[in-house]
N, C-alpha and C positions, 0 to 999 in steps of 0.2 A: 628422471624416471619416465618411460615412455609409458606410455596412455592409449588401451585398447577399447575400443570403441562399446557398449552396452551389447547387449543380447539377450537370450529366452535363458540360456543359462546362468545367468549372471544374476537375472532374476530370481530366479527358480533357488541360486543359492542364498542370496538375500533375503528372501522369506523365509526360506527353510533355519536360517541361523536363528531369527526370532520367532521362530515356533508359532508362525500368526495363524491363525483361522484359513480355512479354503477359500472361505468366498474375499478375503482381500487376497492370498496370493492368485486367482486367478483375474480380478480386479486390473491388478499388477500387470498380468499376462495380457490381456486385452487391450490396456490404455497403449501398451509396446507395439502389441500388434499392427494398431490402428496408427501409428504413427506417420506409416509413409503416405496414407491416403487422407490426412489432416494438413490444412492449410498453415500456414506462417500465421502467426498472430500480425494482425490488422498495425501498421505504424500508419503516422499523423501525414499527411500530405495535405499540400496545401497545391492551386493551377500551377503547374509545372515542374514543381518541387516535392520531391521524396525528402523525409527528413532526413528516416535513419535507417542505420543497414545493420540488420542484426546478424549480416555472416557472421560480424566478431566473435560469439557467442560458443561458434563449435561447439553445442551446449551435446554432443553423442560423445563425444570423445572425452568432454569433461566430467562425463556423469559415472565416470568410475575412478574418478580422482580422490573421489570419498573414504576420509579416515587416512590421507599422507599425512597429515599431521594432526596436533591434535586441537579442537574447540572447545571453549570454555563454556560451559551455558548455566545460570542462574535464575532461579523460578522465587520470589519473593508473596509471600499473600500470610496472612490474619485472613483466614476464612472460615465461618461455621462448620462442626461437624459432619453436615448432611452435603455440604458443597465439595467437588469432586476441581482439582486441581493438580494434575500428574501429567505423566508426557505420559507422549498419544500412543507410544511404539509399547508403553505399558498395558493402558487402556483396553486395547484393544482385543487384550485378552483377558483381563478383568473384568471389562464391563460392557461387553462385546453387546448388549443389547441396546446403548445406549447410543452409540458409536456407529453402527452398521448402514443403519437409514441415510444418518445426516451426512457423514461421508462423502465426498464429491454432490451432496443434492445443490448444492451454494453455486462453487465455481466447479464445473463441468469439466471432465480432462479431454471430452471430445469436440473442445473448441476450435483445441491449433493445438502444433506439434509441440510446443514448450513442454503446455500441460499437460500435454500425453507425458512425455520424459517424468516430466515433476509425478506424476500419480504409479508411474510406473517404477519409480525409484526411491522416493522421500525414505529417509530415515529415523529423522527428528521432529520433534515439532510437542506445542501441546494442547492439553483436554483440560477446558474447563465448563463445568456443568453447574448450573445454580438449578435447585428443583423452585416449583412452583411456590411464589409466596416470598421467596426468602429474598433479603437484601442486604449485598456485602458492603459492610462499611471499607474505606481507602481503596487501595489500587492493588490489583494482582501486577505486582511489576516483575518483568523479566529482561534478562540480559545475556548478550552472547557476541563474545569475542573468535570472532571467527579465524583459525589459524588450519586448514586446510583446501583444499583446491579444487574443492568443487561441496557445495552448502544446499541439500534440499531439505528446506524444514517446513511443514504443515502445522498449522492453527488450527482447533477448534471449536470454535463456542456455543454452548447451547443453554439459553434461559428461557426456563419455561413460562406457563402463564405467570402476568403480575411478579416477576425477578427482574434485580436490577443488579448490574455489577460493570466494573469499569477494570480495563487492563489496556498496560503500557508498555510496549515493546523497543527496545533498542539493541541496535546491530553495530559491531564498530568492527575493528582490523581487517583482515584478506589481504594478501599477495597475491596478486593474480588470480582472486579466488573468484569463482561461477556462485555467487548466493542466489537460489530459489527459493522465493517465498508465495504461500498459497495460505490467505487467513479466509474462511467461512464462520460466516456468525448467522445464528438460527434465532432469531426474539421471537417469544409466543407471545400469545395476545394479553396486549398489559405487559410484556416486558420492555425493560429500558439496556441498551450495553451503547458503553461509549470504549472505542477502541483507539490508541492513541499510538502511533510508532514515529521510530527517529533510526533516521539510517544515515551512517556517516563511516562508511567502506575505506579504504584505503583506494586513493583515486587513479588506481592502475586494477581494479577488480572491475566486476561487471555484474550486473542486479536484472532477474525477470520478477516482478511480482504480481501478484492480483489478490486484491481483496475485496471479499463482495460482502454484504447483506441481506437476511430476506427476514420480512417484518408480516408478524402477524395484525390483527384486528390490536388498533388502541395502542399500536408497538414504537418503540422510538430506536434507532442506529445510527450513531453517530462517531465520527470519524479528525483526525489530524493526522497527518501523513507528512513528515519531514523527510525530503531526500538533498543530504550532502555532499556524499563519496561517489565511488564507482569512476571509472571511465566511463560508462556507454550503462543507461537503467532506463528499461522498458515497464514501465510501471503504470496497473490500472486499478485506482478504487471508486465504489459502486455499492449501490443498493438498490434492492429491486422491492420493490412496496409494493406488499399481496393485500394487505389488511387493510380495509378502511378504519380512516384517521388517524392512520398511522405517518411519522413524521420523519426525515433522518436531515441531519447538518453534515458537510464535507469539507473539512477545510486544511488547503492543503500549504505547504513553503517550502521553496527549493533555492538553492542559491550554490553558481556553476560560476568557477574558478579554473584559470590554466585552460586544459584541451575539455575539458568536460562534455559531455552531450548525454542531454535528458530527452527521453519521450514518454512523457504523461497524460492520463486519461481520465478523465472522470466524468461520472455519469450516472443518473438515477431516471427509472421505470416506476412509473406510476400507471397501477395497475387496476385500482382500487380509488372511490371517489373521497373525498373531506381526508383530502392527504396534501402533505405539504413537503420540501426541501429549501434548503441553502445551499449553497456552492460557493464558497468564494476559496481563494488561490491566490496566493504572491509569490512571486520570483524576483532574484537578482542577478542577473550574470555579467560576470566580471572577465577580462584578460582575454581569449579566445575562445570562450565556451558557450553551449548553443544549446537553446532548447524548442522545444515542440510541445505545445499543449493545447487540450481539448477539451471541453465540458460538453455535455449534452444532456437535457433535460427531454424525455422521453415520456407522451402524455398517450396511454391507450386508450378507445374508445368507450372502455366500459369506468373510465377514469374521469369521473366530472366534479367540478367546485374544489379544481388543484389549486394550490398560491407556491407557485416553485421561481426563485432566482438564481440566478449565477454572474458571479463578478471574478473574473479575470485579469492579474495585473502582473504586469515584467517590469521591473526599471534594469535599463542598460547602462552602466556601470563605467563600459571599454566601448570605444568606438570598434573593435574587431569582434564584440560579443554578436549574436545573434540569436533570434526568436520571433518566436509567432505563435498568437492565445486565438483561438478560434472558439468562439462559442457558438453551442448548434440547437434550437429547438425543431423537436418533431411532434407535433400537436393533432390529435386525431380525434379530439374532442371542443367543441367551443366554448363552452361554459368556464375558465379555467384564467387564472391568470401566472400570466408568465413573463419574466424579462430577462433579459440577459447585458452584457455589457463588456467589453473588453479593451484595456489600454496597455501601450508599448510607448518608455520615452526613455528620456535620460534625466542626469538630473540638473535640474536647473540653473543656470548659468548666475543669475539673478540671485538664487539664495543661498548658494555660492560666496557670491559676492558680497553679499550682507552679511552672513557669518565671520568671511573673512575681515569686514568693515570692523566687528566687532570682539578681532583678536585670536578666533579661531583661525590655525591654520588649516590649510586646503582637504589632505587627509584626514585629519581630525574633523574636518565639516563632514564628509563623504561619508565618515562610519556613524555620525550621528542623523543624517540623513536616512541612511540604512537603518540603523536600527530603528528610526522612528517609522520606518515604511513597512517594517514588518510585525509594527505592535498590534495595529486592528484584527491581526490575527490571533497571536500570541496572548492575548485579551480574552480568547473563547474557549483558551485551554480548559477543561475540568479536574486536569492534575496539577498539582503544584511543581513536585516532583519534576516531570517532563519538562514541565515549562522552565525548569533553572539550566536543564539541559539544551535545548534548544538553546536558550541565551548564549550559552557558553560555544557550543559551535560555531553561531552564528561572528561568535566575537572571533573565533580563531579563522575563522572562513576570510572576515576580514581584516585580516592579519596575515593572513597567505596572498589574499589579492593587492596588497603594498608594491 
């Protein structure tokens, strides 16, 4: 099926079929607008080297791929009465007061040209609102099988003062599928959300995502971010810390098999003083696959008495794999402590050796090397759930790279 590239009216019918409010289809209008005078979203470069080239992407041409086949999606939660849990394309005319504000105030569509596309198009995604006070026991878990050729789904969260709630996302199938993801989480002051995703695409598809945070006073945003699949995934999570002593953890795993190449981003803005972060990060890549990662720990001037780290780590797997962890502080305040740290190896020849001394064979050491390298993380899950998932990729990941 041939594929005509987006437009005003293409738009203009896209909203008109979901009967939305003015002020998002003309939202709609504008992020399209702005698209040709919006920069490329920002890839990892390191002195001499570009990582990654997102021509792939042809993300204009793909953004009307939407609905050739069909998507599965699954919204699971035990939630209070007064807690609001529905997709967003609902929402937005139900509860159109709640919705309007927070909307792009998270991740911005006039970043780069992706998010113009994504805000300009998105059809799926959802809305979850805890009111003030309340706290959801287990996990709002969601699921989605993705079986068509181009995927824009939005997230949105909002817990107000003193709420707490935890939601788990996974992404699995595509053919050649474009998946757009764009999750915003809004914590008031005294709120807690721990956001927890697993993406494991079919590894001939291709992934943009951004998922940000923004913390009020006493707020905590906290994050796991597994990417599996895809061919080629431009992927950024973040939080931006408004509230003093408010906190957020980032902890991310990726593990790049075959042609794979990842470029990931993370990073946290401290904005606000008696605030804290975590960062830590593992990879493994295996066979010919290549990654690009970056943490940055951002301290602004009105930002003092921060305690922020960041640990970045790659084990290389294949002598033909490739990578590079750049960790980056920008400190514009003294008072503050901050470290960072970053390692690229392989694995040890030596305990290798010993393993095999004592009867393990060679593979069989390697996938228990892996898995033990990816437990300090796996360790800080707040879901149960997730975390059995995760394992189980992680075992077929290395089961592909045999």
């Amino acid at each position: 099926m041939s594929v005509q590239e987006i437009d005003e009216e293409f738009i203009r019918e896209l909203s008109d079929d979901r009967d939305e409010p003015d002020w998002l289809r003309q939202r709609r209008l504008k992020a399209w607008e702005s698209y040709d005078d919006l920069p490329e979203p920002n890839v990892i470069q390191t002195p001499g080297k570009r990582w990654t080239d997102l021509e792939e992407l042809d993300v204009r041409s793909r953004s009307r791929g939407m609905e050739a086949r069909e998507t599965r999606a699954s919204v699971e939660a035990d939630v209070p009465d007064e807690v609001i849990v529905e997709d967003l394309e609902d929402v937005v005319r139900e509860h159109e007061e709640l919705v309007r504000d927070a909307l792009d105030s998270v991740v911005r569509w006039d970043e780069n040209r992706l998010l113009a596309v994504h805000a300009a198009v998105w059809r799926s995604g959802l809305f979850v609102y805890v009111p003030e006070g309340v706290e959801v026991d287990g996990t709002i878990r969601t699921r989605t099988e993705v079986n068509e050729d181009a995927r824009f789904s939005q997230t949105l969260v909002v817990a107000e003062d003193n709420a707490t709630v935890t939601v788990a996302e996974s992404v699995e199938g595509g053919d050649e599928t474009y998946f757009s993801n764009v999750v915003e989480v809004v914590a008031g002051d005294g709120a807690e959300v721990n956001y927890g995703a697993l993406q494991d695409l079919s590894d001939d598809s291709y992934q943009f995502t951004s998922k940000r945070g923004l913390t009020g006073r006493d707020a905590s945003v906290n994050w796991i971010d597994g990417c599996f699949g895809t061919a080629l995934t431009k992927s950024t999570v973040s939080t931006v810390i408004e509230g003093e002593g408010s906190d957020t953890a980032n902890y991310g795993l990726f593990f790049g098999t075959g042609d794979q190449h990842f470029d990931l981003e993370t990073w946290t803005r401290h904005d606000a003083p008696h605030t804290t972060c975590d960062m830590f990060t593992r990879g493994v890549m295996d066979d010919r696959s290549v990654s690009a990662y970056e943490g940055t720990i951002d301290v602004t001037q009105p930002a003092y008495e921060v305690d922020a780290y960041q640990t970045e780590n790659v084990l290389l797997v294949s002598d033909k794999a490739e990578a590079d962890a750049s960790p980056r502080l920008e400190i514009d305040n003294h008072n503050v402590k901050c470290s960072h740290a970053a390692t690229m190896g392989r694995i040890d020849d030596e305990e290798l050796f010993y393993m095999n001394s004592r009867g393990v064979d060679e593979e069989e050491a390697k996938s228990l090397i892996i898995e033990g390298y990816f437990e300090p993380v796996l360790g800080e899950l707040p879901f149960p759930e997730l975390e059995d998932e995760f394992r189980e990729v992680i075992q077929r990941k290395m089961q592909k790279g045999r």
